[in-house]
N, C-alpha and C positions, 0 to 999 in steps of 0.2 A: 504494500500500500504506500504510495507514495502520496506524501500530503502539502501541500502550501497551504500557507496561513498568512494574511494581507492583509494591512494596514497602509494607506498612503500617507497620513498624519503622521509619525511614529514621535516625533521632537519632542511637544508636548505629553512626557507621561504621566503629569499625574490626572489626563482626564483616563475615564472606567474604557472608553475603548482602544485605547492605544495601551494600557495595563492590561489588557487583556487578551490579545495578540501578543503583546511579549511572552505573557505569563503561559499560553496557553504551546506556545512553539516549547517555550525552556524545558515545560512539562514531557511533552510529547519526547525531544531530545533525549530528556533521562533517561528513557524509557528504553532507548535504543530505535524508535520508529523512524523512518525513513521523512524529514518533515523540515521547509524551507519558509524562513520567515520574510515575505516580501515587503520592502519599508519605503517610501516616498519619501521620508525624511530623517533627519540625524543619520551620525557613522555608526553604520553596526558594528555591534561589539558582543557577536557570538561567531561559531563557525560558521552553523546554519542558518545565519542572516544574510541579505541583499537588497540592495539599494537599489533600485527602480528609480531614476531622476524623472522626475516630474513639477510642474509647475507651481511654486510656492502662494498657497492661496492667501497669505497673511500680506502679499509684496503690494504696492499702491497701482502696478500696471493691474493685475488681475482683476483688484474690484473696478478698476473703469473699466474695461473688458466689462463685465457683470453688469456694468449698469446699461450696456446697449442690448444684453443680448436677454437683464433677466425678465423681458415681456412679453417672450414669446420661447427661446428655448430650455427655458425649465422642463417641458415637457422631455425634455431629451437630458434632464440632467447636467442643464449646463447653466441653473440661472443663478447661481451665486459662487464665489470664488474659491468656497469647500468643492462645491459640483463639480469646476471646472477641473480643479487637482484630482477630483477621485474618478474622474470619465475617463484622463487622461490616462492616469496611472492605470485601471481598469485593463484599459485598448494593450498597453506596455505589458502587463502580467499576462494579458490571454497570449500575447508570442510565446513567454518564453514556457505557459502552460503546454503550446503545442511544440516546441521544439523538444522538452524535456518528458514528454510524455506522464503528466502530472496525473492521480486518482480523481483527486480531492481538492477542493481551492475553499477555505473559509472566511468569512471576512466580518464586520461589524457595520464596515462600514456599505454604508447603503446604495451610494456611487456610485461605487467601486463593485458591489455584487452585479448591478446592474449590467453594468459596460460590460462582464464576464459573462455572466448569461445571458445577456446578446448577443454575445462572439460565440457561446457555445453554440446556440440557438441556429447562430448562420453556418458552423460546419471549421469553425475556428481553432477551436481545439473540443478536446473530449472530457476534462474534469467535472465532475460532479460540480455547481456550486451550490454552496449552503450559505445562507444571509441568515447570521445572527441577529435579533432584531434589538439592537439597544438602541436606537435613537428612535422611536416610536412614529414606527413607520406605518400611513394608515393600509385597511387592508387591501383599498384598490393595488396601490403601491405592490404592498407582497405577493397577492395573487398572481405576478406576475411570472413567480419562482415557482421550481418544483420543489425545494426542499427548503423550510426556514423553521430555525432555531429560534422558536419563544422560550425567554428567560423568567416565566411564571407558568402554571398553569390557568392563572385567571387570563393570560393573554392568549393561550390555545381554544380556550373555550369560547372566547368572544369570535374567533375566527370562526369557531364551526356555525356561530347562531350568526354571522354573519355570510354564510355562506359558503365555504370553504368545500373544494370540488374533493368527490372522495378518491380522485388520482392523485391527490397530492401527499407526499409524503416530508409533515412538517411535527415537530417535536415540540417539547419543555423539558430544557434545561437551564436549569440557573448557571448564575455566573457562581466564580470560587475566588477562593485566596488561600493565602498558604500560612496555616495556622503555627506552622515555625516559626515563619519571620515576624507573624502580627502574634504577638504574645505578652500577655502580664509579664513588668518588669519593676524596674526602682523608678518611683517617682521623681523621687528626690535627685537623683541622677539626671533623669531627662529633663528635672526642669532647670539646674543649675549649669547643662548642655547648650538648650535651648537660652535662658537671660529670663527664663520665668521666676517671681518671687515664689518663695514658698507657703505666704501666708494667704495666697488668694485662692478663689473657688474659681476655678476654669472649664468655661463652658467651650466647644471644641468644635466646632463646623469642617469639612475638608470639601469642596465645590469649587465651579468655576467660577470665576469673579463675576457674576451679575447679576442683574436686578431679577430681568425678568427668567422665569424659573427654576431658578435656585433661592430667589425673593430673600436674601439678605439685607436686603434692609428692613423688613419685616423681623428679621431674627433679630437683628440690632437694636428694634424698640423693644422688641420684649425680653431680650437683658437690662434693657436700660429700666422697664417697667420693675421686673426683679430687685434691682440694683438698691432699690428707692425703701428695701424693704432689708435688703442686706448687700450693703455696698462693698464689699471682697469680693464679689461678684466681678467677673471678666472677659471677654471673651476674643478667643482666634479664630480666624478664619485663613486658611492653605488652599490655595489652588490656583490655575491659570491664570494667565491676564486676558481680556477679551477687550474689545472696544465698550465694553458696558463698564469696565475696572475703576476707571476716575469717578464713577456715578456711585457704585459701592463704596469707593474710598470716602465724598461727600455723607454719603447716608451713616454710615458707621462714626462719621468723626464727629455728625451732626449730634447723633443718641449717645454717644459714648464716649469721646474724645480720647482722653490718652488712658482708659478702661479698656482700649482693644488694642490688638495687633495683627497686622492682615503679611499674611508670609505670601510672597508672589513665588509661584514656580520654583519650591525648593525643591531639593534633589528627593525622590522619591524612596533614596535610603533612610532618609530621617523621616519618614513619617511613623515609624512605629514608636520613637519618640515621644513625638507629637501626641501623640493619644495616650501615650504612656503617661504625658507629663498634665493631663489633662483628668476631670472630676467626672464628667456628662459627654455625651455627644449628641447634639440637637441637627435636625436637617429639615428646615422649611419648606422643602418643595413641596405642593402639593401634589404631585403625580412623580413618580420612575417606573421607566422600566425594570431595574432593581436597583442599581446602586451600588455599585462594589463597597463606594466606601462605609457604605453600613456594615459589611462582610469586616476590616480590616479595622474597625473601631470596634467591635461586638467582638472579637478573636482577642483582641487587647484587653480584652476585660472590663470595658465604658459601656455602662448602660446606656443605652440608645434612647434618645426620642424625636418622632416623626410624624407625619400626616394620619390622620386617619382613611387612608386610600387600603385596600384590598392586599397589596402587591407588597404595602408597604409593614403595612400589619403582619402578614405572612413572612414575611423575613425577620421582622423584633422578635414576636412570639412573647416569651416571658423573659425575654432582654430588656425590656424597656418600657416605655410609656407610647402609644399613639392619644394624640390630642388633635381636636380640631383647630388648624392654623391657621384658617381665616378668623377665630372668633379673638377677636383682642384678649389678650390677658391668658387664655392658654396652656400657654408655652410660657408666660410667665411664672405661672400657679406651677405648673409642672417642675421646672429650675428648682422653684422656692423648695416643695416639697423635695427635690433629689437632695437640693441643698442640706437641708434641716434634718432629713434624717438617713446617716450614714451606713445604718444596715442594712436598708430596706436600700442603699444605691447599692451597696456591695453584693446584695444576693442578685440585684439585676444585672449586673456584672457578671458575675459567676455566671447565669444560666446564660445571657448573651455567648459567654464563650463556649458553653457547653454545648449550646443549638445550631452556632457557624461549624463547631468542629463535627457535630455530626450530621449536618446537612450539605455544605456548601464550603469544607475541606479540598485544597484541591484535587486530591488524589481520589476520593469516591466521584467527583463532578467530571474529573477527565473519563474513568472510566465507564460514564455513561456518553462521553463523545464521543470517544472511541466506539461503544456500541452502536450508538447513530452512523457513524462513517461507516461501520460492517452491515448494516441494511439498510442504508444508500447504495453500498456496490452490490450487496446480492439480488439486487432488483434490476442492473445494471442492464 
């Protein structure tokens, strides 16, 4: 079985799908499987990694590019300057799918699946593709695939009431993480690592820098709401920069001011740290697809709290708190209570780590990909 696994983003890891193509290639490696990680960007820094040059969608030519074409061919995956990188890279993987004579080609990114099962579709090469679906693709969109990986079962089920043809062969598998590396440590350590004092309650967010959802400024007031009640309260926020970045930076300094700390793009080694040196782990979004970093804060041993969404509930369990995060105050009450009482954070902790390690471990989640990839080709 030969397999590639495809990322055209790859720079940016601490977003959930470019950590997941790494994570999911390293896995497979150990393994001894035959599996080639294709990357658009940054140097790869494994054996079984490859660089695919393709067009940097963050560069200022692309989005003018985007703004003549995104009126019309979006319908072809080219109307914003992500599309444009993941069509491209796409077109570039399906070569070397067919020179190399690939099984299997997986990817996250939606693009990027596209442009490959259109090439298959035309006689281009022969891999299986499989579209993981983490960026919440609607189902016209996937329909379009024979095979897509749902990272819930609440997201297979909607497919079928949606209409879902019974040729299609599409699954549920969550995402994973690797409860070695995210694991209870010394706090005290990681926060005298980190420049965290040790006397404050630290509330812990890890997302992409923006408003719209991930709605960090919304988590912002309701630390500050917290705060009002017990002011050691504080909170971080890790993750990308995006063009929405300076709006979150505004919103967090507006509620919080020097109460916060916003980490842009640290190295992805120190986030276990990060949550290490941390009390809570709160995430505002009202909808994901799942979230790794619930997975990598819940393994760390941080009670989790989140929306009250299906998907998102299904992955805390008895890790954590779900509250509703539109209703003001919350997510406050929620802080207040982890706050105040220590045992009742420590045993959500505990089961947090005890429910990531036995559902969403990497090692049980690969090898139900692996099964998916063995009846994908026996259908072949």
């Amino acid at each position: 079985m030969k397999i590639a696994i495809a990322s055209a983003f790859l720079g940016h890891i601490l977003r959930g799908v470019e950590s997941w193509a790494q994570d999911l290639a390293a896995e497979l490696d150990r393994r001894g499987m035959d599996v080639t990680l294709f990357q658009g960007a940054g140097q790869p820094d494994a054996p079984y990694a490859r660089r695919i040059h393709c067009p940097d969608h963050t560069r200022a030519l692309w989005k003018h590019m985007t703004r003549l074409t995104r009126h019309g061919l979006w319908r072809f995956g080219l109307g914003s300057p992500l599309h444009w990188q993941q069509a491209v890279f796409g077109r570039r993987v399906a070569r070397a799918l067919r020179d190399e004579h690939f099984d299997i080609v997986h990817t996250q990114d939606a693009g990027t699946a596209l442009a490959l099962e259109q090439a298959r579709k035309a006689g281009r090469h022969s891999a299986r593709v499989i579209l993981a679906n983490g960026t919440e693709e609607p189902f016209a969109f996937l329909n379009q695939f024979q095979h897509v990986q749902e990272l819930a079962p609440h997201y297979l089920e909607l497919d079928r009431k949606n209409g879902l043809p019974p040729d299609r062969e599409w699954f549920a598998i969550p995402n994973f993480v690797d409860c070695d590396v995210y694991a209870p440590g010394d706090q005290a350590h990681a926060r005298r690592k980190l420049g965290i004092p040790r006397d404050r309650f630290v509330v812990v967010d890890a997302a992409a820098l923006k408003i719209t959802h991930k709605r960090l400024d919304w988590l912002a007031r309701e630390v500050a709401t917290a705060r009002q009640k017990h002011p050691e309260i504080m909170l971080i926020v890790a993750g990308a920069t995006t063009p929405e970045t300076p709006d979150v930076e505004r919103a967090i300094d507006k509620h919080l001011g020097e109460n916060a700390r916003i980490l842009k793009n640290i190295p992805r080694r120190d986030m276990p740290d990060l949550y290490r040196a941390a009390d809570m782990f709160a995430h505002s979004a009202l909808t994901e697809m799942f979230a790794i970093v619930l997975l990598e804060a819940g393994a760390t041993g941080l009670p989790l709290h989140g929306h009250k969404f299906s998907v998102i509930e299904w992955v805390i369990g008895t890790g954590g708190v779900c509250v509703d995060m539109e209703n003001p105050g919350e997510l406050a009450w929620s802080i207040l209570e982890s706050c105040e009482n220590p045992v009742r954070r420590s045993q959500r902790g505990c089961n947090a780590r005890r429910l990531v390690a036995e559902r969403f471990d990497k090692v049980r989640v690969t090898d139900q990909i692996i099964t998916m990839y063995e009846a994908v080709l026996k259908h072949r």
